[in-house]
N, C-alpha and C positions, 0 to 999 in steps of 0.2 A: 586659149591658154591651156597647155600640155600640164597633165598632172601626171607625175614620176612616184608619186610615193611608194607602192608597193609592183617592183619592175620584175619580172618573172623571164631567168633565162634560158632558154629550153631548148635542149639536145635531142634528138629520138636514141641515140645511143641504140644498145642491144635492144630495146622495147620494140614489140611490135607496132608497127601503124597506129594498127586501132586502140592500140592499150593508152598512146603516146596519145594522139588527138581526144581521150578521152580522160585523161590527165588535166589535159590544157582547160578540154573544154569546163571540167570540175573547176580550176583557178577563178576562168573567166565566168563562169554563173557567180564567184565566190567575188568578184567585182576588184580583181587586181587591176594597176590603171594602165599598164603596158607591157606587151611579152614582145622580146626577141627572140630571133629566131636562128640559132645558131650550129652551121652545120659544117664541121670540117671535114667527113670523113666522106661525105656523098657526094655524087657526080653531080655535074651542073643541071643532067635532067630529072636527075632522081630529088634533088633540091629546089627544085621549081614546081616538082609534082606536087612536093611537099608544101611549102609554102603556098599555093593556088589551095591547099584544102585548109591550113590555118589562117589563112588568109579569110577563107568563107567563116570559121569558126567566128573570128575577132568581130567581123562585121555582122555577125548574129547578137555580138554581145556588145556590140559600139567599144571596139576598144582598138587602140594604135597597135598595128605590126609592124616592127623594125626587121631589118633583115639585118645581121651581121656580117660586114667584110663587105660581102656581094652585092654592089650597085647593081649590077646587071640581072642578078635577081631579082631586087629590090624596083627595078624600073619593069620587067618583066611580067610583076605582078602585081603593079601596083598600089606597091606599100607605103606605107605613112612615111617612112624613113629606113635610113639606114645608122648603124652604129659601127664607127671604124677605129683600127688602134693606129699607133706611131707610125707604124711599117705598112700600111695601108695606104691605098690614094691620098694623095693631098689632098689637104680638106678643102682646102680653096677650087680644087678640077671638080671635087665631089658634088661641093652647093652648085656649082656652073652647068653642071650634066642634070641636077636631080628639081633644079629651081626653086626659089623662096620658099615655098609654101613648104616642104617635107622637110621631117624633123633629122637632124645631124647628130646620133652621138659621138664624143670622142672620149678617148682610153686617155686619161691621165696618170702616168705613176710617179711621177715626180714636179714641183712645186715649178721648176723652168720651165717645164712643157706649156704654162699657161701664156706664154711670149707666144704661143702661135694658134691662138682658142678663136680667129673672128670668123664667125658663118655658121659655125656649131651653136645647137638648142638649148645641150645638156653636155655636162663633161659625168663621165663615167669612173669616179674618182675608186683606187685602190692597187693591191687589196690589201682590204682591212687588217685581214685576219688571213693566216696559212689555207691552203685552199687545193683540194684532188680537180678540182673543175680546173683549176688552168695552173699545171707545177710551177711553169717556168716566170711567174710573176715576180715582182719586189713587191714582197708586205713592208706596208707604209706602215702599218698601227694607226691608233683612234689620234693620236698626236699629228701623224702626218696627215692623216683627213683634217683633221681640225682646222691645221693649219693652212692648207691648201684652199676648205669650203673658204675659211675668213678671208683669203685673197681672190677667191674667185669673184669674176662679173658674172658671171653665169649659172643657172641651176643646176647642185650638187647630185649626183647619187651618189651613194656608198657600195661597194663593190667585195667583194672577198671575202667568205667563209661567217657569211652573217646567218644570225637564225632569230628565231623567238627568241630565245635563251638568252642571245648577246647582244639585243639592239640595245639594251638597257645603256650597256658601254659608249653607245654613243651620242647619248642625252648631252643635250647644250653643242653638240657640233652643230656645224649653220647649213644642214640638207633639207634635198627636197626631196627625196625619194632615199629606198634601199633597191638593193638589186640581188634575189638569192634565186638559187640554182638547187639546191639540195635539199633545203628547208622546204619547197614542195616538191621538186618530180622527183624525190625517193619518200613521201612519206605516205604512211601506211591509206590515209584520210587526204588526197589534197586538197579538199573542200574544204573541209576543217581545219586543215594548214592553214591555208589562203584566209580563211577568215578570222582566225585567232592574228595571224602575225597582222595582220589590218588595223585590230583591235588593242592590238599592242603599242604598234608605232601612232596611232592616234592617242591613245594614251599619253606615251613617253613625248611625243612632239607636238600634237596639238592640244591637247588637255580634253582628249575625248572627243572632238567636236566630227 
């Protein structure tokens, strides 16, 4: 059983290498349950290079790597999974190339998109909230998560401009995970990120447990 709760999605952007895999690796000692691995700007071999060293990271700390978009990354290095949006392979060629066993996310932004959810693990529901990580999204708001977790068959994350500060906002939604991007690989501490917001959403969703 894949646990989603605290989903970590991570750029190298300007950071160097070592600043970047020593980011992650802070998250992963700090026991987040899954990072993707999301690279738009690098070439296919500069992102494989990439992924083969967080790849060793995740599997130092037992934890799932998704590769974003990039099946052929994602088979290359053999990742747990991949996480794909609308415009991305059909998801149905996706599970047929990657087989049963790896996890599937899929990009939901809106409530029809779930007419074509079967072979995916997790839907990657948002965004929540307005977001520098990806301009060109539709923010749903905590309404349209709501309403989307409550028709979902499949486990929720929450996706879009979430932090400490704002999970509160989404108490009584029906997820299984969050998914942030900023709230650690820009914070001054990502150890102490990673493990307050843990600490928080067990609070708010599990009752601490």
């Amino acid at each position: 059983m894949n646990s989603f709760k605290i989903y970590l999605v991570a750029s190298k952007g300007a950071k160097s290498e070592v600043e970047f895999l020593n980011i992650l690796e802070a998250s992963l000692k700090a026991r987040i349950d899954i990072l993707q691995l999301r690279e738009k700007d690098l070439s296919t071999l500069e992102f494989y290079n990439l992924a083969l060293k967080v790849k060793v990271l995740c599997e130092k700390y037992n934890t799932p790597l998704v590769i974003n978009d990039r099946i052929d990354i994602a088979m290359g290095v053999n990742a747990q999974g991949v996480h794909i949006g609308q415009k991305d392979m059909p998801l149905k060629r996706a599970r047929e190339l990657l087989g049963e066993d790896k996890i599937i996310g899929l990009t939901i932004n809106h409530k029809s998109e779930l007419d074509n959810i079967q072979g995916a693990t997790y839907l990657g529901v948002g965004a929540v909230f307005a977001t520098p990580s990806k301009q060109d999204c539709t923010v749903l708001g905590v309404e349209g998560l709501r309403e989307i977790a409550n028709l979902s068959t499949l486990p929720v994350v929450a996706i879009g401009g979430i932090s400490e500060s704002n999970l509160n906002m989404l108490q009584g939604c029906d997820i299984q995970g969050v998914a942030v991007v900023r709230a650690i690989m820009q914070a001054k501490d990502p150890y102490m990120a990673s493990v307050n917001l843990r600490n928080t959403y067990n609070d708010i969703f599990l009752g601490n447990t």
